[in-house]
C-alpha positions as CSV (number, residue, x, y, z in Angstrom):
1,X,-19.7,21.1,29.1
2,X,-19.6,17.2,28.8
3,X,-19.5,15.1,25.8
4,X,-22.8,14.5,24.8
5,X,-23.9,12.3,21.6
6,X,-25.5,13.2,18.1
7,X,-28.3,11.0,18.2
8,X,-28.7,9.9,21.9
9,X,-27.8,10.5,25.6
10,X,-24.6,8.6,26.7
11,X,-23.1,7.4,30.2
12,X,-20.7,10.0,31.4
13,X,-16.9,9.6,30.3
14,X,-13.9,7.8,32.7
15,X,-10.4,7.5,33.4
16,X,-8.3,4.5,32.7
17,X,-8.9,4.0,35.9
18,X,-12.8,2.9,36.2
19,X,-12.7,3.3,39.6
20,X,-11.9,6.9,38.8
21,X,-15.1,8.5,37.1
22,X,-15.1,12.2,35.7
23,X,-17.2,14.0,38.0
24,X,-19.0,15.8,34.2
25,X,-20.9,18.2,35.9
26,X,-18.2,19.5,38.0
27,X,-15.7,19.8,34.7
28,X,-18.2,21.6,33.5
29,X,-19.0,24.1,36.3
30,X,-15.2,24.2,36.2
31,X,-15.0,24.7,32.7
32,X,-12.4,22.3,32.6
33,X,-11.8,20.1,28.8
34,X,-11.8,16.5,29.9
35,X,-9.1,16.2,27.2
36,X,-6.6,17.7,29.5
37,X,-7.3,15.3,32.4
38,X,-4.1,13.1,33.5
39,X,-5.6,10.5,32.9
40,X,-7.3,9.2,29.9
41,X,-11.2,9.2,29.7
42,X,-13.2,6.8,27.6
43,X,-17.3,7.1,27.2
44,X,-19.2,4.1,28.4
45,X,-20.3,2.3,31.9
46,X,-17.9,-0.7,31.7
47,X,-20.8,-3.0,31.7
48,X,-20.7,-5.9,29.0
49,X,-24.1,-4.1,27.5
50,X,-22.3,-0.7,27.5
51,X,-18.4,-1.1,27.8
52,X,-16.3,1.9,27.7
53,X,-15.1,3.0,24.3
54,X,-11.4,3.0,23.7
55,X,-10.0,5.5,21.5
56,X,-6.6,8.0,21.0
57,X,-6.2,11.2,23.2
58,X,-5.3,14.0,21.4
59,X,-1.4,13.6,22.9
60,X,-1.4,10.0,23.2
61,X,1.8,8.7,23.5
62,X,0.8,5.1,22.3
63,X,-1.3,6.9,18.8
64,X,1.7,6.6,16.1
65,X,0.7,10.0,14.7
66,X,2.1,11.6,18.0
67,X,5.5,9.2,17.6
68,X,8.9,11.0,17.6
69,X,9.7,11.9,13.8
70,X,13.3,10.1,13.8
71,X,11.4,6.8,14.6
72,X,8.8,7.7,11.8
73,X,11.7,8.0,9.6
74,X,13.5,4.8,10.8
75,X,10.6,2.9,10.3
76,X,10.1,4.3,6.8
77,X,13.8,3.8,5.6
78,X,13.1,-0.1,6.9
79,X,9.8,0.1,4.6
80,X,11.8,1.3,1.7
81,X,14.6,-1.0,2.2
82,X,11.6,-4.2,2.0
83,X,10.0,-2.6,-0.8
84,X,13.2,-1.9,-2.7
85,X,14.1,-5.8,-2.1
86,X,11.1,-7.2,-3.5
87,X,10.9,-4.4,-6.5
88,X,14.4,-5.6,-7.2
89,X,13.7,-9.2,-7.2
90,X,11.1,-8.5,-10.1
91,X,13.7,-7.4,-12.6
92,X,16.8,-8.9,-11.6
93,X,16.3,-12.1,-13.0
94,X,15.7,-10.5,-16.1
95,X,19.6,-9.4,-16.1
96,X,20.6,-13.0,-16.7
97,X,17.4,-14.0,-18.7
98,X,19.6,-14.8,-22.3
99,X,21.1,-17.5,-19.5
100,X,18.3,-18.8,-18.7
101,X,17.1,-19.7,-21.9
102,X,20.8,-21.2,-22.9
103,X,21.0,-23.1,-19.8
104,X,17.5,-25.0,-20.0
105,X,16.9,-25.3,-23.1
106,X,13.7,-23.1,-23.2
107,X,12.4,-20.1,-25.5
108,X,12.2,-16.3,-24.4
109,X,8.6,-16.7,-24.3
110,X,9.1,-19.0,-21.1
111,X,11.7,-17.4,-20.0
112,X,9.6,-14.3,-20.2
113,X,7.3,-15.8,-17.8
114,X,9.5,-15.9,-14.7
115,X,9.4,-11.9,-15.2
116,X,5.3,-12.1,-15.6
117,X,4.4,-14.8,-13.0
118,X,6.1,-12.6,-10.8
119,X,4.4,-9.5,-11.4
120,X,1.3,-11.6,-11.3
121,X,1.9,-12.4,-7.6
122,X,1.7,-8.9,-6.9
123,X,-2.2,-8.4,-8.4
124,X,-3.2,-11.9,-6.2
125,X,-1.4,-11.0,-2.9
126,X,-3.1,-8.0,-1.7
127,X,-6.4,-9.7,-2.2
128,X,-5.1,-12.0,0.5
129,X,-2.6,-9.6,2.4
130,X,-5.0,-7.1,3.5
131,X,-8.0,-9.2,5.3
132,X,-5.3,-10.7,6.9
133,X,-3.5,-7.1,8.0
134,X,-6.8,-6.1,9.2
135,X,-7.9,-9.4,11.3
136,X,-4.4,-9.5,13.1
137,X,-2.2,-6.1,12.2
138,X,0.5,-5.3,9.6
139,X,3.6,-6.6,11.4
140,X,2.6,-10.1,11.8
141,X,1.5,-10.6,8.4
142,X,4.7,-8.6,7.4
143,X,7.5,-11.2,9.2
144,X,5.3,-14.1,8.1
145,X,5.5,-13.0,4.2
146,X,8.9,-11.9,4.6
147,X,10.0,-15.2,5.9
148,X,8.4,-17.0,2.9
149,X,9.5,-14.4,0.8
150,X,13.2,-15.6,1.7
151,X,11.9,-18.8,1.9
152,X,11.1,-19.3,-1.9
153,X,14.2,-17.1,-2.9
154,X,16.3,-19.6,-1.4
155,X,14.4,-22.6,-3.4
156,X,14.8,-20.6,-6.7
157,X,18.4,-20.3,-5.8
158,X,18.8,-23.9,-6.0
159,X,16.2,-25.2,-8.7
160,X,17.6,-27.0,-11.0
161,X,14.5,-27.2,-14.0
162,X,12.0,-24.6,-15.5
163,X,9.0,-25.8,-13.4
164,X,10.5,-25.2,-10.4
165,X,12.1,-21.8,-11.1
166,X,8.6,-20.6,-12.5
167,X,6.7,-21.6,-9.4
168,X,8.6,-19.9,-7.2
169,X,8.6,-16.9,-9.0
170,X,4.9,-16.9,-8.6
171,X,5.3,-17.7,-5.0
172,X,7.9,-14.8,-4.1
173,X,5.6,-12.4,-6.1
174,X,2.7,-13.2,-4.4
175,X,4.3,-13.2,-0.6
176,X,6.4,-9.8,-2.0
177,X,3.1,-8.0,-2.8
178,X,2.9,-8.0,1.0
179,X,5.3,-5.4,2.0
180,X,4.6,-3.4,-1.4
181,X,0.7,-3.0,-0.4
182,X,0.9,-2.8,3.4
183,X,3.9,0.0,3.6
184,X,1.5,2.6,2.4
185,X,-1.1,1.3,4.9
186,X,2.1,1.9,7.4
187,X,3.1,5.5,6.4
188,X,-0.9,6.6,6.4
189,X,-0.7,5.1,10.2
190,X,2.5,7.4,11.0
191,X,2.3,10.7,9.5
192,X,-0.1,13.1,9.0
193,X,-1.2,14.8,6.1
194,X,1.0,17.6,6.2
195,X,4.1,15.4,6.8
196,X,3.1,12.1,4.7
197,X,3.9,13.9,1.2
198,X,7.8,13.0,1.3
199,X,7.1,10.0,3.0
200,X,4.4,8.8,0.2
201,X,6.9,9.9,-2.8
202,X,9.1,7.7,-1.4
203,X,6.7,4.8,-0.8
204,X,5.3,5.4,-4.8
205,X,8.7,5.8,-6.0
206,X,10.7,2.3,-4.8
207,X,8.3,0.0,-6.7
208,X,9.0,1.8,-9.9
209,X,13.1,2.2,-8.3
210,X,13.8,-1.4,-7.5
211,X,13.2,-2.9,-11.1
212,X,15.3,-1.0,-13.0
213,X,18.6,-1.1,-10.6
214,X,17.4,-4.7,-10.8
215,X,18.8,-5.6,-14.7
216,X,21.7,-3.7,-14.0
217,X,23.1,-5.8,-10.8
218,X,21.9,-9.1,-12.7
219,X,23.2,-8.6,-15.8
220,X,26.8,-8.4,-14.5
221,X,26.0,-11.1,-11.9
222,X,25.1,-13.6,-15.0
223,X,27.5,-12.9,-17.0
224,X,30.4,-13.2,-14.2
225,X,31.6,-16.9,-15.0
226,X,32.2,-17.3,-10.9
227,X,29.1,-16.2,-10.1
228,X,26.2,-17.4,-13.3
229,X,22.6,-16.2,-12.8
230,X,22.0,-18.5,-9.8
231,X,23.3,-15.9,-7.9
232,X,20.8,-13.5,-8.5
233,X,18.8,-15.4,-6.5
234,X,21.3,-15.8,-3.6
235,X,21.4,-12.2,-3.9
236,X,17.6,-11.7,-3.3
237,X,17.6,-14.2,-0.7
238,X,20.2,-12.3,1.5
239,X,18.5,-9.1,0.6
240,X,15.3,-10.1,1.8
241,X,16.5,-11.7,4.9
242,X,18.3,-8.3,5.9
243,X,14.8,-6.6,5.2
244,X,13.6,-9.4,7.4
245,X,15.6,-8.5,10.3
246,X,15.2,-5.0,10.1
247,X,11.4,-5.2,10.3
248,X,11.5,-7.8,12.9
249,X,14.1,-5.4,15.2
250,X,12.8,-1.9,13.9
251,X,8.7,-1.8,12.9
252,X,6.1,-1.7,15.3
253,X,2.7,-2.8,14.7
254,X,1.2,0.4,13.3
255,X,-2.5,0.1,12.7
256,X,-4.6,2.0,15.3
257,X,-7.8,-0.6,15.4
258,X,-5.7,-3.4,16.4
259,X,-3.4,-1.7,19.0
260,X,-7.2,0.1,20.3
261,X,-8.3,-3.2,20.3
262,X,-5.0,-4.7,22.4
263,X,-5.3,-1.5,24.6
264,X,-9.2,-2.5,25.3
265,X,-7.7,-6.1,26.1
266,X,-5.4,-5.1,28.3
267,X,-7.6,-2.8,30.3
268,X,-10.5,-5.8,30.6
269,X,-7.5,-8.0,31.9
270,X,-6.0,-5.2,34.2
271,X,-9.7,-4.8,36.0
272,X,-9.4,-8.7,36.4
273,X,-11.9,-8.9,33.8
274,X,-14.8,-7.3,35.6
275,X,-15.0,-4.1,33.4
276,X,-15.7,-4.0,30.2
277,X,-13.8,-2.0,27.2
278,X,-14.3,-2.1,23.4
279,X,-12.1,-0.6,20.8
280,X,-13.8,2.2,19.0
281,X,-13.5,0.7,15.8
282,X,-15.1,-2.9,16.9
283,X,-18.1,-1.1,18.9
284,X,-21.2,-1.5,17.6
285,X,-20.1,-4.0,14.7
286,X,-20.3,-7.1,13.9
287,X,-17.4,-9.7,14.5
288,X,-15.4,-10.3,11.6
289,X,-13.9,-13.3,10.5
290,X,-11.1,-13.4,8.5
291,X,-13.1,-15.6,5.4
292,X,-15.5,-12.8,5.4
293,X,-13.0,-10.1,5.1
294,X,-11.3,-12.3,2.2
295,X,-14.7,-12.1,0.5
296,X,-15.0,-8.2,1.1
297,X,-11.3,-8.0,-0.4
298,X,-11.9,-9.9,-3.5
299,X,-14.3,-7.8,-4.2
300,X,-13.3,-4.5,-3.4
301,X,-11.4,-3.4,-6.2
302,X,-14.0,-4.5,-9.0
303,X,-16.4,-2.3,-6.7
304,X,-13.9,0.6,-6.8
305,X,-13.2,0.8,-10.3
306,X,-17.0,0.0,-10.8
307,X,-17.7,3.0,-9.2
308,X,-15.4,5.5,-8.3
309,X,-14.1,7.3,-11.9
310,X,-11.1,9.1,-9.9
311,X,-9.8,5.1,-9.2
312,X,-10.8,3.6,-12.9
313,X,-8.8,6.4,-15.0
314,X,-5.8,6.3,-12.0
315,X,-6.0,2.5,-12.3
316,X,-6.0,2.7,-16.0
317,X,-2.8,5.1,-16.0
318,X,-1.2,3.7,-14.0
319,X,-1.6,0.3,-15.3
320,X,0.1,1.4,-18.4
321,X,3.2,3.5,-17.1
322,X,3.9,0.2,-15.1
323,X,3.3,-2.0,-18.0
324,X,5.1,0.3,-19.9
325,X,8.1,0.1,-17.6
326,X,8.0,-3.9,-17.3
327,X,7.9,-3.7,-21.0
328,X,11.0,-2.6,-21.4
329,X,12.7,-5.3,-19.8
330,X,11.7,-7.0,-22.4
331,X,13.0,-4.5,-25.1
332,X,16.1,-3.3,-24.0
333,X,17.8,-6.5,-24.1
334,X,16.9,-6.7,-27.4
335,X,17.0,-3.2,-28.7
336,X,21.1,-3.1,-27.2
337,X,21.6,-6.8,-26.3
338,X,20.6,-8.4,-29.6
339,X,20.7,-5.2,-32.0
340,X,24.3,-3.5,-30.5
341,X,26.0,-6.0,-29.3
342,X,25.8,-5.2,-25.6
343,X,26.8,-8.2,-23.1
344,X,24.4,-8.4,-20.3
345,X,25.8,-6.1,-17.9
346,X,26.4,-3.7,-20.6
347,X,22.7,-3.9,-21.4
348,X,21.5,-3.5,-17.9
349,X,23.6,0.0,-17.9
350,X,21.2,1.1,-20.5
351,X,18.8,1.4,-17.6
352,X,20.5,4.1,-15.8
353,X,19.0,7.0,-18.1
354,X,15.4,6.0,-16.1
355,X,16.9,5.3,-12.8
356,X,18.1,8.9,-12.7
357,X,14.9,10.3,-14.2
358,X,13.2,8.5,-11.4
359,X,15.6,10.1,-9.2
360,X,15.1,13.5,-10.4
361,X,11.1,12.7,-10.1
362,X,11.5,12.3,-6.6
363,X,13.5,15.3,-6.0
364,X,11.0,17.7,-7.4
365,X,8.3,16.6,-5.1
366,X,10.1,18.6,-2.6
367,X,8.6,21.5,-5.0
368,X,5.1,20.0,-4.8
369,X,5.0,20.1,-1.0
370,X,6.3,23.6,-0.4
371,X,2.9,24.0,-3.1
372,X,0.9,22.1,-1.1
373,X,1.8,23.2,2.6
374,X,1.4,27.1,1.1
375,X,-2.3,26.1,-0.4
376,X,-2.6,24.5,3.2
377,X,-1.6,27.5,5.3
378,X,-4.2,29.6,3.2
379,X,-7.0,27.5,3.6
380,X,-9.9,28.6,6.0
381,X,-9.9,24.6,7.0
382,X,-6.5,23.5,7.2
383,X,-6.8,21.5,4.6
384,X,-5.4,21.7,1.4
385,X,-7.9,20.1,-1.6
386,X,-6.4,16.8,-3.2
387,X,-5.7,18.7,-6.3
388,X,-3.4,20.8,-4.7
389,X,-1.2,17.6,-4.7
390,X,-1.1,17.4,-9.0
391,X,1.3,20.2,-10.1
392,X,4.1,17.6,-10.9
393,X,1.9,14.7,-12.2
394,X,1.1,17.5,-14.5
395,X,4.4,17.9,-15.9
396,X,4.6,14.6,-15.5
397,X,2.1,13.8,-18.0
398,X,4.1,15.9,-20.4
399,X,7.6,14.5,-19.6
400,X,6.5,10.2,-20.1
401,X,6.0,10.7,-23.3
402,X,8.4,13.2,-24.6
403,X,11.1,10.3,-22.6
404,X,9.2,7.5,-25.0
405,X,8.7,9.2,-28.2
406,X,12.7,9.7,-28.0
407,X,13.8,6.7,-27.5
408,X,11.5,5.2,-30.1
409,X,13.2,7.4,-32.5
410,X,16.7,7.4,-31.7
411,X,17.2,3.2,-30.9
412,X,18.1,2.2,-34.1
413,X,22.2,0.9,-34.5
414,X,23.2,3.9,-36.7
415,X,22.3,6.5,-34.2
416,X,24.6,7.0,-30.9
417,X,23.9,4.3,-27.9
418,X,23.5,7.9,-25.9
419,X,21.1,8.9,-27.3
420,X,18.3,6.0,-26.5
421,X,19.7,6.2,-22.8
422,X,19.5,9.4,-22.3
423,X,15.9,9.8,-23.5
424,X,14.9,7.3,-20.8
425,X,15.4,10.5,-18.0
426,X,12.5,12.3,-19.1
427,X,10.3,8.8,-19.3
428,X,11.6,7.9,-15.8
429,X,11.2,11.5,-14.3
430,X,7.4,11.3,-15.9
431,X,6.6,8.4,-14.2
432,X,8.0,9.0,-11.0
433,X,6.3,12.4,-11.0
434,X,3.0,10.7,-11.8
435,X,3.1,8.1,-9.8
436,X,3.8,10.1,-6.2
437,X,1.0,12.8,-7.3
438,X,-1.6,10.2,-7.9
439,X,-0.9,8.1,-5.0
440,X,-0.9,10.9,-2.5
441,X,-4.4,12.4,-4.3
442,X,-6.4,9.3,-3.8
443,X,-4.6,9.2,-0.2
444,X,-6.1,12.8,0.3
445,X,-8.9,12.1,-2.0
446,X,-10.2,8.4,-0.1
447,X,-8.7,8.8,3.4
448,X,-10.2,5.9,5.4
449,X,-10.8,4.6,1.8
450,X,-7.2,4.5,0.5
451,X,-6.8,0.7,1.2
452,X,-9.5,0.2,-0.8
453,X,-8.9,2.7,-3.8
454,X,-4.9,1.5,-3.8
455,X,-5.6,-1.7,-4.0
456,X,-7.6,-1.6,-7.2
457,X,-5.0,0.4,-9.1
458,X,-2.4,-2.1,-7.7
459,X,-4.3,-5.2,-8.9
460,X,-4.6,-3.9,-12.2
461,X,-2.0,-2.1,-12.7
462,X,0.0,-6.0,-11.9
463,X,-1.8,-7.7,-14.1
464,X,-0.4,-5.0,-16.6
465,X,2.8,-5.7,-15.7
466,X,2.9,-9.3,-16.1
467,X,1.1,-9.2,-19.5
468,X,2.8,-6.1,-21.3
469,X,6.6,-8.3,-21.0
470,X,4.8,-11.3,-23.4
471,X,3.9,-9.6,-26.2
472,X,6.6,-6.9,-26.4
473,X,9.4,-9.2,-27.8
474,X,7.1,-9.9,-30.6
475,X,5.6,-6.6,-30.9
476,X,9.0,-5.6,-31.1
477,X,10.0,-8.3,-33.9
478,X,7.1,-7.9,-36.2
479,X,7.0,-3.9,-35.9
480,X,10.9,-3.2,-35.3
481,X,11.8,-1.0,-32.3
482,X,11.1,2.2,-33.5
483,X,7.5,1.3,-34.1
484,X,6.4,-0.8,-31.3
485,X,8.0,1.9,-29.0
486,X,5.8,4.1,-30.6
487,X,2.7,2.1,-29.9
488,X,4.1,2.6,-26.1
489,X,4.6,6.1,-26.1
490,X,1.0,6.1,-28.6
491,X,-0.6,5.2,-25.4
492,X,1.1,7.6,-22.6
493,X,0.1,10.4,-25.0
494,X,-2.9,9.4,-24.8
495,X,-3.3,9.5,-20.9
496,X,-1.8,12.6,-21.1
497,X,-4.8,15.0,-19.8
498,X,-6.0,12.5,-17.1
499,X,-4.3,14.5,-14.2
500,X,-5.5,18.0,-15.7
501,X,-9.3,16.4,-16.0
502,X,-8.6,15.4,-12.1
503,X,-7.0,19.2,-11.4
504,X,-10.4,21.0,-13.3
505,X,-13.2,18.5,-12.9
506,X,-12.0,16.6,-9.2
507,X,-14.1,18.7,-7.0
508,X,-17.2,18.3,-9.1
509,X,-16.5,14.2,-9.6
510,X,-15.6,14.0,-5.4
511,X,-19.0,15.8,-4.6
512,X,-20.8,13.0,-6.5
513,X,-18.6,10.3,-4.4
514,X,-19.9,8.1,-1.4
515,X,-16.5,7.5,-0.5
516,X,-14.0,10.6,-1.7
517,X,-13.1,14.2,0.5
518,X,-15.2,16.7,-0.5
519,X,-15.0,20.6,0.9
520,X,-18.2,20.6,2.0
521,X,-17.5,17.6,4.4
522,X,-15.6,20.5,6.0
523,X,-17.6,24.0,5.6
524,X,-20.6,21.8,6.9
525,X,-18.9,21.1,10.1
526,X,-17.4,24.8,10.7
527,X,-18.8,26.3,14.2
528,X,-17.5,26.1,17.8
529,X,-16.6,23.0,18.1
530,X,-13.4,21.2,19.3
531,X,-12.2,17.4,18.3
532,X,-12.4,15.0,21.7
533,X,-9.5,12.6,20.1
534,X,-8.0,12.6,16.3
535,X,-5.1,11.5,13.9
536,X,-6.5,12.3,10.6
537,X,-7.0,15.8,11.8
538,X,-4.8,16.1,14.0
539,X,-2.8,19.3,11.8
540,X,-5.9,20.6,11.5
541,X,-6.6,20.3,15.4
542,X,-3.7,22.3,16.2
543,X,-4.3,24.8,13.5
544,X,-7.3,25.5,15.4
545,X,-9.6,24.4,12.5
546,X,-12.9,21.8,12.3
547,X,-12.6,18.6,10.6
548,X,-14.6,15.7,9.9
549,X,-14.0,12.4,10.8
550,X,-16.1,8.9,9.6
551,X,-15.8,5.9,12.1
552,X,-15.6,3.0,9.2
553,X,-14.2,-0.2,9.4
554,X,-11.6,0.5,6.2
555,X,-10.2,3.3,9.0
556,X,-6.7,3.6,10.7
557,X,-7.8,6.3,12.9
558,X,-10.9,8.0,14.0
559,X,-12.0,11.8,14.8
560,X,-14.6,12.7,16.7
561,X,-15.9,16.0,16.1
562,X,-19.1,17.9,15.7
563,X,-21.3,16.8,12.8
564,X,-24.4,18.4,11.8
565,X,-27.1,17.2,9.2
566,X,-24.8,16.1,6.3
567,X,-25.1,17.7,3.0
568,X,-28.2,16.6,1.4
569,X,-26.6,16.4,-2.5
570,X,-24.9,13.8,-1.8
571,X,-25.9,10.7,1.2
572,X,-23.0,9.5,2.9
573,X,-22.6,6.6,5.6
574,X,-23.0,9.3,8.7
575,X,-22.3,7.8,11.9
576,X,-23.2,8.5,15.1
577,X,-20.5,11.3,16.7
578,X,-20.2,13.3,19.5
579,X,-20.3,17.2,19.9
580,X,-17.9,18.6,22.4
581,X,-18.7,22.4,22.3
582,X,-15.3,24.8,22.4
């Protein structure tokens, strides 16, 4: 039986081929699936009224759900390796920082800034980074950042003054938040939801991985008398060029509207421009133009946190684990620096304590997705809820502040160096935990909405960053360590029931959502039905299960499925899909 639409009649589908049409009634007397044709069939007459619609076959060799898993994971070591480089770059310069201020002459609140302007960069960049990824595709806007990334490294390298220094701190923050923004964005392009949990724990841990391997490489670099803090710098630029190379040699453009939409190109050009193709995500819309899209993106995460209570209290967690963790730069060096005597290097060390706890964070989530595939293989729709993916932020929640509340209480001089260090693997297992739960939940919770819902809880949880490492040196000297770590730990104990709120009231706030995954989007959809074309649901596909799919313009991929009469509790953007009975 041929594809037929929702809401209207539509022309009969066709090959790649136009000259090739599908005969549909035949098919059907044939009871053939015009899925399984050899060649590809897209809906439409070819006309420039009604050109065919291009979208992904189920098998299609060119969708980068159905690429072979080595690549995937080639792809997302490369991502790692640029997101490690930039993460690093944050807190490296904070290894030499008592260097700094010797050196020009300036005070640590100054000096401080080079650590915040930074951060800073990374709450304005993706308000720029994504119109941009979505006008032209992640892989030119990655090698364009990357190379200015370097670019600025390089000038730091050889400044010679404050000013200069400062500025291109901003500057490398700002072209860095490229790559820490769009490599999510990548790994939701390549790997489905039962594969992307791994993947996605990596993505959420490097961020929080980078900064503190960064104090420890620049401390010694500083303090080595052949090498003085300059070299950090050199030592971010040749990172970031190898990152540069890599992504240049080894990533793909990833991001299914724009290759549709270079597909639908090269068709209209192969027919010598007498038949007419559209990409699926550019039918029926209007054109976009990349100041509107900046507009859109200013605004998005104000509109988010505004109104989605899942992305405020993620946003607001977040913020403060990461602000919490940029703190610390602050603190340690003077907490073993200033108040035991530590040289640089020495002081950096202190950081391997939540290095390993982040580690040990990652690790367990190889627990949380044996949970989450088991939930998965139970369910009636082959889809696991996003709660299913907050057992370890959980415990998480627990650990962050145990790890904090420690080392407040163990870092003055008369108790054992140990002891402080050692507290910091519970605080960096806590935060690693947290962090990969709550980025995979609103991935599962916002789907085609996760660029939008990240993005929020990235832009504040930045400006956190860069504003928590001013006032902590102060805190610390009007309050002494023990007590302004305790105002820190205060405030993760705090947080603490936020991901058990999300695990007993998540369902109930997502059914009240225009943009979250909610069950019912399923259970409404359940009959004899069969998906024409799908990534999102593309496990669920060959679990022989129903899915539902929303054509949007925040989308990577589409599914096309049968939809009935939406749930009348709560109105969602419907479009218009097609119903391909089994």
């Amino acid at each position: 039986m041929p594809p037929t639409s929702s809401a209207s009649s539509l022309a009969p589908p066709v090959s790649v081929n136009p000259e090739c049409r599908v005969d549909v009634e035949k098919a059907a007397a044939a009871q053939s699936d015009v899925r399984c044709e050899a060649e590809r069939t897209y809906l439409g007459s070819g006309t420039a009224d009604d050109p065919y619609v291009v979208d992904w076959d189920l098998n299609d060799p060119e969708d980068p759900y159905n690429w072979p898993s080595t690549f995937k994971w080639i792809i997302t070591a490369q991502l790692a390796l640029c997101t490690f480089t930039v993460s690093f770059g944050s807190s490296a310069y904070a290894g030499g920082i008592f260097y700094t201020i010797r050196d020009f002459g300036i005070s640590d609140s100054v000096a401080t800034l080079g650590i915040s302007l930074y951060v800073l960069g990374f709450a304005l960049g993706p308000l720029v980074w994504a119109a941009m990824g979505e006008m032209y595709g992640r892989r030119p806007v990655f090698l364009v950042t990357s190379f200015l990334y370097a670019a600025f490294q390089l000038q730091g390298a050889l400044s010679r003054n404050i000013a200069t220094l400062l500025s291109c701190r901003l500057l490398t923050g700002i072209f860095g938040a490229s790559p820490l923004t769009n490599s999510g964005g990548t790994i939701g392009d390549i790997f489905n939801f039962r594969e992307r949990g791994l993947a996605s724990a990596i993505y959420a841990t490097v961020p929080f991985l980078g900064p503190v391997i960064g104090p420890i490489v620049g401390g010694f670099v500083a303090e080595n008398p052949r090498l003085g803090w300059h070299f950090n710098f050199w030592l971010m630029f040749i990172f970031s060029t190898v990152s540069l190379f890599a992504g240049y040699f080894i990533t793909p453009e990833t991001y299914a509207p724009v290759l549709l939409r270079k597909r639908a190109g090269r068709l209209y050009r192969e027919s010598n421009k007498t038949v007419h193709f559209v990409s699926l995500h550019d039918q029926k819309k209007e054109a976009k133009t990349l100041a509107g899209l900046m507009r859109k993106n200013l605004s998005r995460p104000f509109v988010f946190i505004a109104t989605e209570p899942i992305v405020l209290l993620v946003a607001i967690y977040s913020s403060i684990m990461y602000g919490t963790l940029y703190a610390l730069f602050s603190a340690f060096p003077i907490v073993f620096q200033l108040h035991r005597g530590f040289t640089p290097g020495q002081g950096g060390l202190a950081f391997v304590g939540v290095g390993l706890g982040i580690f040990m964070g990652t690790a367990s989530q190889t627990l949380q997705n044996k949970i989450y595939w088991r939930i998965m293989d139970n369910s009636e729709t082959g889809r696991a809820p996003p709660e299913a993916r907050l057992h370890m932020a959980i415990v998480g929640a627990v650990l962050s502040p145990i790890g904090l509340w420690w080392f407040a209480w163990t870092s003055q001089p008369s108790i054992h160096w140990a002891a402080p260090i050692v507290a910091g693997i519970p605080f960096g297992t806590g935060i690693s935990q947290i962090l990969q739960s709550l980025t995979t939940y609103l991935m599962d919770t916002y789907t085609i909405y996760f660029a939008s819902a990240i993005s929020a809880t990235v832009v504040l949880r930045s400006i956190c960053g860069a504003v928590f490492p001013l006032f902590s040196p102060a805190l610390f000297k009007s309050l002494g360590d023990q007590w302004a770590m305790s105002v820190f730990a205060a405030l993760l104990t705090v947080c603490m029931p936020i991901p058990i709120l999300f695990w007993k009231y998540g369902p109930r706030i997502r059914s009240k959502s225009r943009h979250a995954f909610f069950e019912d989007d399923l259970s409404a959809a359940r009959g004899d039905t069969t998906f024409v074309s799908s990534q999102t649901g593309h496990t669920m596909c060959e679990r022989g299960a129903v899915g539902v799919g929303i054509v949007n313009s925040d989308s990577n991929h589409s599914t096309q499925v049968a939809t009935p009469t939406p749930p009348k509790k709560r109105p969602m953007p419907w479009p218009k899909t097609f119903i391909v009975p089994a």
